[in-house]
N, C-alpha and C positions, 0 to 999 in steps of 0.2 A: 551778240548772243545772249539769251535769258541765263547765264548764270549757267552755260554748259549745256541747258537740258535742248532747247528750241529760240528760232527767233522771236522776238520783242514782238514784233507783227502778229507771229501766229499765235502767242500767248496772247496779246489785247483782244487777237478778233476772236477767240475762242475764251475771253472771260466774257465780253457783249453779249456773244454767241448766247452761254449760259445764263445771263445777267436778263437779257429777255426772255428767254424760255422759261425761266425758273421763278423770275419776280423777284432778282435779288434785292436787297435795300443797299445802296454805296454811299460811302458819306465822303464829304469833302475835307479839306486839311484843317479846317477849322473845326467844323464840330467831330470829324474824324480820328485828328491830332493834336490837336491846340488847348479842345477844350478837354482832354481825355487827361493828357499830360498835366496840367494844370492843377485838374479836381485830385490826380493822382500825388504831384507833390505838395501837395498844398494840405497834405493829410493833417493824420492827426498830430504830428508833433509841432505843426504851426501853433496850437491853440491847449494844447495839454503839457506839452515838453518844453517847447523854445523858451521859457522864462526859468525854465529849472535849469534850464542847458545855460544858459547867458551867465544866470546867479552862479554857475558854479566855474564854467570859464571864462565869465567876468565880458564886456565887449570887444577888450582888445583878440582874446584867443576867441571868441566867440566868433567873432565875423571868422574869425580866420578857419575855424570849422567848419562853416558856413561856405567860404570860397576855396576848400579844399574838395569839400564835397561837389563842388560846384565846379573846379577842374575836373575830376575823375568825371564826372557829368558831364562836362560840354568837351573834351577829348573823344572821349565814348557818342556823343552825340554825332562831332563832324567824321568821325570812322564806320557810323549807323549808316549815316546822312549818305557819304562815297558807296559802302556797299550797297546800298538800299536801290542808289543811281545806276547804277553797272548791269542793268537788266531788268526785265518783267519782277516783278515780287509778288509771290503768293502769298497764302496762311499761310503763320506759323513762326513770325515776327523772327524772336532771338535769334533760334531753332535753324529757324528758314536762310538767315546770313549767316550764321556759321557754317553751317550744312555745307551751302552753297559753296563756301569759298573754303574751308579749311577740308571739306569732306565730310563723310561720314560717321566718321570714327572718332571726330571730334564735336560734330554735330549731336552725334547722337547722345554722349557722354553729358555734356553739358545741355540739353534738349531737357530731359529729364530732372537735370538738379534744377534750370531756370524754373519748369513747369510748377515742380514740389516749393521751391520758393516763393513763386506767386501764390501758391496756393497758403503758406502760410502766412503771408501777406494779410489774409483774407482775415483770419484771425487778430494780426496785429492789429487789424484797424476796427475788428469788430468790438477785442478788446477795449482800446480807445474809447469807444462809443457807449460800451456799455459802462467803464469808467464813474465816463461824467453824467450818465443816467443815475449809476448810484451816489453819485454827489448830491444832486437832487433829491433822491431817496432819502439822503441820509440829512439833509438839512431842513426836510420836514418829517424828520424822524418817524418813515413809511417803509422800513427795510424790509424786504420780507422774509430773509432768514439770517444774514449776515453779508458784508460787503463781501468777502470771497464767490461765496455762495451764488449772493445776486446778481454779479456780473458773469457769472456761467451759467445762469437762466437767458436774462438778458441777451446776452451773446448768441446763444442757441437759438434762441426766438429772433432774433434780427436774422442772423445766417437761412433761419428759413425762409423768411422773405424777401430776403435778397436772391434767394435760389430760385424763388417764384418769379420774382420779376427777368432774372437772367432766361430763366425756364419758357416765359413769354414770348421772346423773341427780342432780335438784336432792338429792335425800331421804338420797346419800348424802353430798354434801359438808355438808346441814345436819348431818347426826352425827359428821363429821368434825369440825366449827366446834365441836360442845359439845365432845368429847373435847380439841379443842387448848385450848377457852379452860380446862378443868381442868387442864391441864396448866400454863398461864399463871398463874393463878391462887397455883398451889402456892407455882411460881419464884419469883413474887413477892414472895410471905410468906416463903419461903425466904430470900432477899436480906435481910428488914428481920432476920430472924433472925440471921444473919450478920453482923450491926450490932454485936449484944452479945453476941456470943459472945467468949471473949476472944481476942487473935490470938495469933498464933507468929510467932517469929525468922524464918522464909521471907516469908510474909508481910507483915511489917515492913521486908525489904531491899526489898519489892515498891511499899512506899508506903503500906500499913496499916496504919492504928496502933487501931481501935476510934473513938470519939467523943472526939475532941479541940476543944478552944476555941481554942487556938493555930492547928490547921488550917480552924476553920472561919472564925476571923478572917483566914487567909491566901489565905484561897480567896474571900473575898467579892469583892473587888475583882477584874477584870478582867484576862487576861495576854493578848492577843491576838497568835500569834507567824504567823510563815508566809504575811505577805500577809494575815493573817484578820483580820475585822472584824467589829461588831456582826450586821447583815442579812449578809455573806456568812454566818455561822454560823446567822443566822436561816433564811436560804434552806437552809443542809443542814438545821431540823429541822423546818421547816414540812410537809414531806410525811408527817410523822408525827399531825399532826393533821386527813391530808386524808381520812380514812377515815369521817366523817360523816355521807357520803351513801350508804354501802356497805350499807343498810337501804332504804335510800328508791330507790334504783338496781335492789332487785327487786322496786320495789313490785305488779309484778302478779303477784306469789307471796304475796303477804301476804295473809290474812284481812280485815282491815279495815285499809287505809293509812291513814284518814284521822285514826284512833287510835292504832295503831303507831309511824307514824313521828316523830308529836312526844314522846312518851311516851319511846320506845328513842334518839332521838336527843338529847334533850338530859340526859338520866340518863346518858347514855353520855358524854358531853361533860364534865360533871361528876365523875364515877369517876375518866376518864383524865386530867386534871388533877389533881385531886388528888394520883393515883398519882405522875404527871411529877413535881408540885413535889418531892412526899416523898421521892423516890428522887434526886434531884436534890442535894436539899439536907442528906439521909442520906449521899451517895457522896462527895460535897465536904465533909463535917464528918469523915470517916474516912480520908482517902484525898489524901494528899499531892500536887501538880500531876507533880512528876517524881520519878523511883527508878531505882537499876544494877538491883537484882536480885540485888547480890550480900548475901552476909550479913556480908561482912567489913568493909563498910563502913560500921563504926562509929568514934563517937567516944572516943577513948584519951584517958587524962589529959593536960593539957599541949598538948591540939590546943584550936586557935583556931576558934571556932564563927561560923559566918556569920550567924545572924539566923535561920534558916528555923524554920520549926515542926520538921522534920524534926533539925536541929539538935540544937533543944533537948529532942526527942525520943528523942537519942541516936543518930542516923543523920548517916554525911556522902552524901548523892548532888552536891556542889558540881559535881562536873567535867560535869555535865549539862550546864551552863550552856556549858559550851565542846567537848560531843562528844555527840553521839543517846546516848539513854537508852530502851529496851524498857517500864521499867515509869512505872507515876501516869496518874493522870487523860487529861495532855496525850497520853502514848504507847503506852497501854495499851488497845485495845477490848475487853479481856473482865476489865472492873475487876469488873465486877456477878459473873461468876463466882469470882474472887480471893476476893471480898466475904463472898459467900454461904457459908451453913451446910456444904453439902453441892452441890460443883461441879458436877455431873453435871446437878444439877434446873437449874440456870441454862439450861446447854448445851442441855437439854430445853424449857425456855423458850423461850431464841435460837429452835430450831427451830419449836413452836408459835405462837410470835410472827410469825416471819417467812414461815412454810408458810401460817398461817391469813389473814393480808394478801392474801399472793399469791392464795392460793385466791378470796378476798374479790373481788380485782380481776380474777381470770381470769375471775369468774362474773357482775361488774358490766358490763364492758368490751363484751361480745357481746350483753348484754340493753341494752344503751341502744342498742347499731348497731343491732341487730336492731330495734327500735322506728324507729328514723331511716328503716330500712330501709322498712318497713310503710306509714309516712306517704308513701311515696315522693316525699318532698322531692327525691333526686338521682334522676333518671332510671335510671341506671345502677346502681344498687346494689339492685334487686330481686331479687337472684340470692339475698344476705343476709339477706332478710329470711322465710325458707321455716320453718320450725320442724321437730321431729322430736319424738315420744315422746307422753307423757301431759302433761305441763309442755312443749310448745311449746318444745321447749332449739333452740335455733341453735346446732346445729352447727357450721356451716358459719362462724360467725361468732367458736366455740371456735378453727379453725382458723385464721382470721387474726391473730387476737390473738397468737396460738402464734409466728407468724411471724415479730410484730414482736417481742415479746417476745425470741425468740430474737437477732434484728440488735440491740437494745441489749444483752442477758445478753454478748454477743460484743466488748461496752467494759470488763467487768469492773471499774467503779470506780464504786463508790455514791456518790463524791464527785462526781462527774461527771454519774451520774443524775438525784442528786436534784432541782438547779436544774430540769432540762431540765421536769421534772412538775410543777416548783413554780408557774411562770407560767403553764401549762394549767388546775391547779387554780383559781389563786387570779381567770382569766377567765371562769370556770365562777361559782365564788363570788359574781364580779361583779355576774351578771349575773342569778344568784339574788334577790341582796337588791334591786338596779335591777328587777327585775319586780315583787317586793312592792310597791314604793316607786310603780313606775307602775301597778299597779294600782289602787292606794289616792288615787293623784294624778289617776287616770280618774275617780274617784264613779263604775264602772258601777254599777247597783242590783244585776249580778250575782258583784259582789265585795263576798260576807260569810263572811269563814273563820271556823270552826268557834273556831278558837285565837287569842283575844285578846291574847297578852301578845307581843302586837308593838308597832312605831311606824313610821311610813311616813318619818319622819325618821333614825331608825336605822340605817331598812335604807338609806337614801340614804348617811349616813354610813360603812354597813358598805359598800354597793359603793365609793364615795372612799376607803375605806382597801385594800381591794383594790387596786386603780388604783396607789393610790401605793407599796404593799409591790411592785408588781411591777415596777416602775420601777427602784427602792432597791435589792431583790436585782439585778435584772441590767435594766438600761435597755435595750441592743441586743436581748434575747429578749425581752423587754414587747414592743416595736413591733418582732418577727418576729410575735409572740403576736398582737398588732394587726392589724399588715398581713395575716396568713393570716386573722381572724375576718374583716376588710373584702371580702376577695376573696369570700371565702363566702357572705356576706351581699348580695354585688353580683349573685353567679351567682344564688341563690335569687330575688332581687325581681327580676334579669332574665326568669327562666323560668315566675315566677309559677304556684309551683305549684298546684293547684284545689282547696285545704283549704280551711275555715271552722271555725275554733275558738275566735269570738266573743274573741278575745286582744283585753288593755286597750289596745295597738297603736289599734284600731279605737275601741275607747274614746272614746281622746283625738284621735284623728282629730274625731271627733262633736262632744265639749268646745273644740277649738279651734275648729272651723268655725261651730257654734252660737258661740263668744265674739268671732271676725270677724266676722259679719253683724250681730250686734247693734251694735261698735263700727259699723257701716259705717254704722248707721240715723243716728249722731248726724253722720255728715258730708253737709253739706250739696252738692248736687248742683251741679255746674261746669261750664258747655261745654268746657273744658278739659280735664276727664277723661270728655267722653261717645266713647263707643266704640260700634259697634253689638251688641245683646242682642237676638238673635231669636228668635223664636217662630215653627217652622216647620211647614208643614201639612203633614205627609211621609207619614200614616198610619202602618202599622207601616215602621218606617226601614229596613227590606232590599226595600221594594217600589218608593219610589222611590230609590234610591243617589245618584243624579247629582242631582236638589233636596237631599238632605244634603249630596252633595261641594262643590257650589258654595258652600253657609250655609257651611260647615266653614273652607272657605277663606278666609274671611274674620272667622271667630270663633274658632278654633283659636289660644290663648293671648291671645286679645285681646278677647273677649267669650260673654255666654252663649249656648247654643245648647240650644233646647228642641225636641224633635222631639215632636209632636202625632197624635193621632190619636182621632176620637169615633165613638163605635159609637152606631147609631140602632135600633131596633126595641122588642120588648117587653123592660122594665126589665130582670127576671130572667134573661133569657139573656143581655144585653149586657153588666150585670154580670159574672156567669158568666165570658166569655169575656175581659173586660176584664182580670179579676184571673188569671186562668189563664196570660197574654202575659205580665205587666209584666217579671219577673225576666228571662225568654228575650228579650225585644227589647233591652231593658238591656243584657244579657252579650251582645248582638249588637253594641253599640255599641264598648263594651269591647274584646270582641274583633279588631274590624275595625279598633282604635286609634281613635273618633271620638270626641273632647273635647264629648259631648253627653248630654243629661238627655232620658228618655222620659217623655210624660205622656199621659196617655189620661182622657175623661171619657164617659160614657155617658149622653146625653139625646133628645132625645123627635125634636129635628131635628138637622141637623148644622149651622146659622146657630145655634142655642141651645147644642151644644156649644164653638163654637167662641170664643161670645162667655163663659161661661165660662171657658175657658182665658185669655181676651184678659184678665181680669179678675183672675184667683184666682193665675195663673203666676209662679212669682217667690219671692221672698222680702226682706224688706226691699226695701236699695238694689238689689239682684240682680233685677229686673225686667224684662222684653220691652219692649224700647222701638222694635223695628220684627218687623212679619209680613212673612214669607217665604212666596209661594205661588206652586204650577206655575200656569199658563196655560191655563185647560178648553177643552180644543182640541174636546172633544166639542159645541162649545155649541150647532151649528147641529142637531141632532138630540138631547141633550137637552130632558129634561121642563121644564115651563116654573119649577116650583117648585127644582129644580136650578138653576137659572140666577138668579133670584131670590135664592136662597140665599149667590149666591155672590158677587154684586154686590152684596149686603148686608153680606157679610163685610169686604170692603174700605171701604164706608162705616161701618162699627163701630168698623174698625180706625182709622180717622181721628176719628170719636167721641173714641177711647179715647187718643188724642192719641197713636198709634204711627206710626210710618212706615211706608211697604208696599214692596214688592218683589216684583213678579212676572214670576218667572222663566219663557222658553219658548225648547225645543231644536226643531228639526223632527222626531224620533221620539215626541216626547212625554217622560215620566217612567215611566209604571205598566209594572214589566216581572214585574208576577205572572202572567199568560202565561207567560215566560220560565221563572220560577222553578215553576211546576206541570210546566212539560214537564220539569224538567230533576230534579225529585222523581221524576219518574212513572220515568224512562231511569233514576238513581241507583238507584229499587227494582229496577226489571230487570234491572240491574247484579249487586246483592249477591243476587238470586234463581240470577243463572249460573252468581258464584262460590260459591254455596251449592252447586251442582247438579253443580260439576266438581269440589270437594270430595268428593262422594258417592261420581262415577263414581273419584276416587281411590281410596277407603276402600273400595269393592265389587269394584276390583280385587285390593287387597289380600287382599281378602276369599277371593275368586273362586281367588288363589291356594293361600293356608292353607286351604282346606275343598273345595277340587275343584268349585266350582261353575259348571255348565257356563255363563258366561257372561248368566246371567240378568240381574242385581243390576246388570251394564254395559249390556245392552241396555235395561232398565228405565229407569235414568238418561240414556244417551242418549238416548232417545225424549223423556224430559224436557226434555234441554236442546234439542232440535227443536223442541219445539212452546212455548219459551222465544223462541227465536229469530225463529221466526214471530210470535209476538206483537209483540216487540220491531220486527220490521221492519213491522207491521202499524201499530203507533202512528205510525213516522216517515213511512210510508208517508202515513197519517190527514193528518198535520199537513203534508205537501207536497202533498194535493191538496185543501188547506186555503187554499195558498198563503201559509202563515204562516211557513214554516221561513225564506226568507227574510229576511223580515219581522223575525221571532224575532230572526236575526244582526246584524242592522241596531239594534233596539234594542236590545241584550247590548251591540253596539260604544259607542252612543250612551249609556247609563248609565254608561259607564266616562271618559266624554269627560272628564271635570273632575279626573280622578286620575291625569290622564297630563302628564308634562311638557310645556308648550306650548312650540312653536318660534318662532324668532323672526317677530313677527308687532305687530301693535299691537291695542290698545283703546280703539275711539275711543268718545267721551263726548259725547254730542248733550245739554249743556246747555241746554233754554229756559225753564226758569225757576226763581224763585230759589227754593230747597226748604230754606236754613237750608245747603246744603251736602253732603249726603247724595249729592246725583248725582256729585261727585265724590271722596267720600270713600273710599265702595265700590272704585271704580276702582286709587284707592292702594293701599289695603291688598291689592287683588290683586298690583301691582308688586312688593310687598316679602317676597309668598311666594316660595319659591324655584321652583314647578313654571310660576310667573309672570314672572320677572324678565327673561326677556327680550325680553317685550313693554314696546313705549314706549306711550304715551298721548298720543291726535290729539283736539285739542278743538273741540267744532262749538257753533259758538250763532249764532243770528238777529242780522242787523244793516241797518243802511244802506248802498244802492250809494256813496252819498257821503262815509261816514265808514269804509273798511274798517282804511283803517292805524291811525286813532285808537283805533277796537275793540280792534283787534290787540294793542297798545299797552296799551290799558288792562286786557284778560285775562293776557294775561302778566307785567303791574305785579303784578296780581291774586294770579295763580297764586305770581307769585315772591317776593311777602308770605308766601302759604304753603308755602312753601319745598315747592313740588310740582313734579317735572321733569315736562316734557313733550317733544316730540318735533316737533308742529307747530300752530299756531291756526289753525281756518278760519270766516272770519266766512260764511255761506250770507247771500245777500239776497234770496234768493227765496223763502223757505217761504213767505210768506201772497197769493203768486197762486195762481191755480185749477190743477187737474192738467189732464193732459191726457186726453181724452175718452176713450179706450181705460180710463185707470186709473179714473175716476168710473162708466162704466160697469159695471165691474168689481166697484164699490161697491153700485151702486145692484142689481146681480143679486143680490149676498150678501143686502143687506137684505130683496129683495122680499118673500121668503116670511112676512115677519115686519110687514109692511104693514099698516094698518086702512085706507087711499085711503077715510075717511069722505068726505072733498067728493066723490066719485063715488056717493054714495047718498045717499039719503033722511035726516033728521035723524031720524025713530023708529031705523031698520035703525041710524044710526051713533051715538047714544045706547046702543041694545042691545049693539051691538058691544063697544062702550068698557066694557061691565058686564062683560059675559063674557069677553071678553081685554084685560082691560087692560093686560096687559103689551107690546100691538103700538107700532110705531112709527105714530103721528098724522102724517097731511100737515103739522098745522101745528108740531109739534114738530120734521118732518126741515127745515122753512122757518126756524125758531127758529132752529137748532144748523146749516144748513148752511155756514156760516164754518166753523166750527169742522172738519165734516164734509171740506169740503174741505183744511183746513188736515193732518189726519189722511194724506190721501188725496196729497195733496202731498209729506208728509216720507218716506211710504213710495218715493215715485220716488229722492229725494232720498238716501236710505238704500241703496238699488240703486245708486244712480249711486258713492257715494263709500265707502260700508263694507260693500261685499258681502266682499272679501277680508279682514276685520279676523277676528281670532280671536274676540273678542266683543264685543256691543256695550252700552254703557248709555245708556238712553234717559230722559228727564225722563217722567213718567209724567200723562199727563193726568187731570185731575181734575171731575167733571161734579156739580152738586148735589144734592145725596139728593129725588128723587122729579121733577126738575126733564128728567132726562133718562132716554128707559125703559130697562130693563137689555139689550135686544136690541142698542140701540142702542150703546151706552157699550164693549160685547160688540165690534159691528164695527170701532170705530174702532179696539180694541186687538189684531182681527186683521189690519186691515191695517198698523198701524204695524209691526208684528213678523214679517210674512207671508214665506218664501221668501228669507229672512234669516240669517246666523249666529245662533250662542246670544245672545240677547237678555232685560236686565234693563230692565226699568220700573221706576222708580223715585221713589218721592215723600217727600221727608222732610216729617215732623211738626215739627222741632226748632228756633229759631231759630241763625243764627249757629256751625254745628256746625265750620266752618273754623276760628274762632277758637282750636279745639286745638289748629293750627300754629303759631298766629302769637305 
């Protein structure tokens, strides 16, 4: 796979695709990689820095600067090199491998500091350049207003035409980059030539003396003057080796990245090493620490010689030691050309070295924003991400670079710059080798790079030594460096942007979560950690809202929440439609913030769907241990197998040793009604502003081309007979008498997502459920759109015993440390209601009657075959305790929790087949009838309070 997005296939044959169409220019690993990376470290501290750097960490720490930076490099390189492998690679180098493999969030954080990096790059090297222009200046004393001054002329006038040339197009700065790296090349060989050439009396006041053993022995060891220390000098030459990625940074101009960039990048790595150590430890075996510069200052007979190499050389420079001196190692930045054969090729160097970097990072800097750009990780930065030309150049992103470039070129002190790049660099680095490292630490199956000669422990080790180099060189810009990545990083996984690029992120999301549940199977189950885990019957979860909001409220960080839905008809289609939803109701969850799993199953009934889900839900200890279902307020005109069905689910559900809950508002739940009219008005909607769009563009029109007015009457007629329409539907639906209706339930679906005022929840305990009846309750108290409802507790007692009750519920409650507000012992629930309410009763049931003792024993045999789902005279004789008992608490209910915000009720429970579903049906519409939002409640669980106490 390309890195999550598409296969490797369809990414090649759709870059060709575009690469003929468009006339792209591709470059191969050498002049694409090799020579890019090369011109890039081979900057300006090869020819300006590296004798200043040597003189003050002497050869032995020197190299060792040198092959420190040179780890950090070639770690980071073989973890470039693996990611680079693992798939298609676009623009957008750094950017584009982190993105890809750690995500977005971390992509985009570091996308931005890499991009702002290079771009001061641009600067450090322009600085460089203009340097040793005013060197020149100033040694034919032509300044034009003072050395500060003229290297931010300088600078400014190079960075324009270096904008010009990037500005040109890719095709002409690649010929630019071969022409400088020949030129670099020459300097080079120039310089070692200049080693054995033999020197001159000038040259010798200057600190040259050829290949000495005396200086090389004086220069091994270390002189650290000026405050400077080992990492501070590491930190000025680290940005010399940050040119690594200046290959992999256009990777979508390369012909094959996935070959290029490991090929040119780590040959490249190896070259400038080399080169570093040799020039390094050539400049310091020739080249004295400090020199006047004059030629007089030699040693005469009868003078007393200090120890130095120079000494014994025949040179006195002593007073160095006690006044600045111009020439040597320590005070000289243009030893390399002192050094060399023929001065001029240096100073040609200097400039190739330093113009081809700049150029390097003026054309790196815009192709990785402009990638950031494209992913539109920030919102705001779309404007950057536009292209121009045959090569797609971002322009516009030339220009920013330009900009900043210019505000650092305007500090004029490369000593000053370089830190500032060096902690960007080396968090870049970081987070390079940290993504090899997590990818490799996911096991996806889709991380297999091309390039073996990695180790997932390396690169762990390469990002830990980043980390700690950026601390070392400067700890305050580390945690600036820090603190700017976290802000980044916060804004991105705030905003969530809408990519998917399967990054090892997601990976190890999957491996931890798979290595949780499994530990969680070996922990044995506790009433102490039982929480409620529902399984709710919501169908698609934007139909009912308010059955999700209530589950939500009470599982929202505290348990699971499975939102359910089973599609019934022929297999094929239900399939079909089942798989066609999953993603879109999911990302409806998501979106709406609900801490909830969508599952959907397709079978033959929805009693067989549902008892699958009761069974299959879950995972390990991650299991439904209570159902969640609305209240079928349809049931008195429901089919008789609907109703069956549904009375069965609740008996399954106790089967299945689950607790139930069945929740019921007065509007009901289903407001797909709601949501069709409001698709239907939405289309009519974007039809008008489609239409008034038009009548804009045809006035235009009508303007520019003289036309009389057509193309607007045209469209307004359109939008007429839009409008009619539109008033035709609203019209339809109010003398529907549903518009209403429609507001009423829109209100009522939103009722559990609004903060409740102060108000109570009273809890009609009668009987003992393990605890569940008031568990529910609590966990409402301790939401916040809940808390400032108290808790009023109702349970059955004796007129003789009320205080002792009282007493002993609040001993109870106060064992589990449950506040409550007030206990009410009721000692009337099991007399008869009164006649008004029974009657009321006994109306709901009639229709659903078998009155056999009023017929014949064949006719009421018959009857019983053919409906047996009615109520028997002797079954309502059986159950009529019970019936009244039903018919009683609903008075009872009226009289003392009409005003509560909700109520929870103990949920009656009838035995499977012992009482018929019509019936079982009545009793749970009158206990709930004409009522606040009301919960029925039954737990399955013993002892569930004991997680108080």
């Amino acid at each position: 796979m390309a890195n999550g997005e598409s296969t490797a296939g369809e990414e090649t044959a759709a870059s060709k695709e575009e690469e003929n169409k468009a006339g792209f220019v591709k470059f191969g690993w050498v002049k694409g990689v090799l020579v890019r990376c090369m011109l890039n470290i081979w900057g300006v501290m090869l020819f300006i820095r590296l004798s200043w750097i040597v003189g003050q960490a002497g050869i032995g720490l020197g190299v060792i600067i040198i092959l420190l930076a040179t780890m950090v490099t070639s770690i980071t390189g073989l973890s470039t090199s693996a990611i680079a492998t693992n798939g298609f690679v676009r623009g957008g180098g750094a950017y584009y491998l982190i993105s890809r493999s750690l995500g977005p969030e971390f992509g985009g954080s570091i996308g931005l500091i890499f991009a702002f990096a290079n771009a001061v790059a641009v600067a450090m090297y322009v600085v460089g350049f203009a340097e040793t222009v005013v060197e020149l200046l100033k040694e034919s004393d032509t300044l034009i207003v003072d050395e500060s001054n003229d290297i931010r002329i300088i600078g400014t006038i190079t960075v324009v035409c270096l904008l010009g040339i990037t500005a040109a197009g890719m095709e002409w700065e690649a010929k630019a980059q071969v022409i400088l790296l020949i030129v670099l090349l020459v300097a080079i060989a120039n310089f070692f030539i200049g080693t054995v050439i033999p020197t001159n009396t000038e040259k010798k006041a200057r600190g040259f003396f050829n290949y000495q053993a005396s200086i090389f022995a004086e220069n091994f060891g270390p002189d650290f003057r000026s405050g400077e220390g080992f990492f501070s000098v590491f930190a000025i030459f680290f940005p010399a080796a940050t040119g690594i990625l200046a290959g992999a940074n256009i990777s979508g101009d390369l012909k094959d990245p996935q070959s290029a960039i490991p090929q040119g990048t780590m040959l490249a790595i190896l070259i400038t090493t080399i080169a570093y150590i040799a020039v390094a430890i050539c400049a310091a075996s020739c080249v004295v620490r400090d020199a006047t510069g004059n030629i007089n200052d030699t040693i005469v007979p009868g003078m007393s010689c200090n120890g130095s190499s120079a000494c014994g050389l025949g040179y006195d420079f002593s007073r160095c030691a006690s006044q600045p001196c111009d020439y040597g190692l320590m005070n000289n930045f243009q030893v390399m050309s002192m050094v060399s054969g023929f001065g001029p090729l240096i100073t040609a160097g200097i400039f190739s070295a330093t113009l081809s970097s700049a150029l390097a990072s003026l054309v790196s800097a815009p192709k990785v924003f402009q990638a950031l750009c494209k992913d539109n990780v920030y919102k705001g930065l779309e404007f950057f991400a536009k292209g121009y030309g045959k090569n797609n150049e971002p322009i516009r992103g030339y220009v920013l670079t330009f900009v900043i470039a210019m505000a650092f070129i305007l500090i004029a002190e490369l000593n000053t710059i370089a830190p500032i790049i060096s902690n960007f660099f080396l968090a870049s680095y970081a987070l390079i080798n940290f993504s090899c490292f997590h990818a490799s630490y996911a096991k996806s199956p889709g991380w297999r790079p091309a390039f073996r000669y990695y180790n997932m422990w390396v690169s762990l080790f390469g990002a830990l030594l980043c980390c700690g180099v950026m601390f070392v060189i400067n700890w305050w810009a580390a945690l600036i460096t820090y603190a700017i990545e976290l802000f980044l990083y916060i804004y991105v996984t705030y905003k969530k942007p809408e990519v998917n690029w399967g990054s090892s992120t997601q990976a190890l999301y999957f491996v931890n979560a798979l290595d949780s549940a499994l530990a969680l199977t070996t922990v044995e189950d506790h009433v102490k950690n039982f929480r409620p885990q529902c399984i709710t019957l919501t169908g698609a979860p934007m139909i009912r809202p308010a059955l999700l909001d209530i589950t939500h409220t009470f599982t929202k960080n505290n348990g699971l929440c499975i939102c359910c839905e089973v599609f019934t008809g022929p297999r094929k289609l239900c399939v079909k439609e089942m798989n066609s939803g999953m993603e879109k109701k999911q990302a409806w969850l998501t979106k709406n913030k609900r801490k909830a799993f969508y599952a959907a199953v397709a079978a033959d009934s929805f009693r067989d769907g549902v008892k699958s889900l009761l069974q299959a839900s879950g995972l390990g200890r991650m299991k439904p241990n209570t159902l969640v279902i609305g209240f079928k307020k349809d049931w008195r005109s429901a089919p008789a197998t609907q109703i069956e069905n549904y009375v069965g689910i609740i008996h399954d559900a106790f089967d299945f040793e689950l607790g139930v809950i069945i929740v019921r508002i007065s509007q009901g739940f289903d407001i797909s009604q709601v949501l069709q009219v409001q698709e239907e008005l939405e289309k009519l909607e974007q039809e008008r502003l489609a239409l008034e769009a038009t009548i804009k563009e045809n006035d235009f029109e009508e303007g520019k081309r003289g036309i009389c007015g057509f193309f607007k009457k045209a469209s307004t007629l359109n939008i007429s007979k839009h409008e009619t329409k539109k008033e035709s539907t609203i019209n339809t639906m109010q003398s529907m008498h549903v518009g209403e209706f429609n507001q009423k339930l829109l209100e009522a679906s939103t009722q559990f997502k609004k903060k409740q005022g102060k108000g109570t929840i009273d809890i009609w305990w009668l009987f003992d459920d393990g605890g569940l009846t008031i568990l529910i309750p609590y966990i409402l108290t301790i939401r916040k759109k809940w808390k400032n409802c108290k808790l009023r507790i109702f349970t059955g007692g004796k007129v003789n015993r009320i205080e002792e009750e009282k007493l002993v519920m609040a001993s109870l409650l106060s064992k589990f440390r449950i506040k409550f507000a007030d206990i009410n012992i009721i000692c009337d629930i099991n007399i008869k209601p009164n006649k008004e309410s029974w009657k009321f009763f006994e109306e709901m049931i009639e229709p659903y009657r078998l009155h056999e003792s009023c017929k014949d024993i064949t006719t009421a045999e018959k009857l019983k075959r053919e409906t047996p789902w009615k109520i028997t005279d002797a079954e309502l004789e059986a159950f009529k305790e019970k019936s009244y008992r039903q018919v009683r608490l609903n008075e009872l209910l009226q009289e003392h929790s009409r005003a509560a915000n909700i109520i929870v009720l103990s949920l009656p429970v009838a035995r499977k087949g012992a009482v018929s579903d019509y019936l079982y049906l009545a009793w749970l519409e009158i206990l709930s009838k004409n009522l606040p939002p009301v919960l029925l409640v039954r737990g399955n669980h013993k002892n569930v309070l004991t997680f108080y106490s």
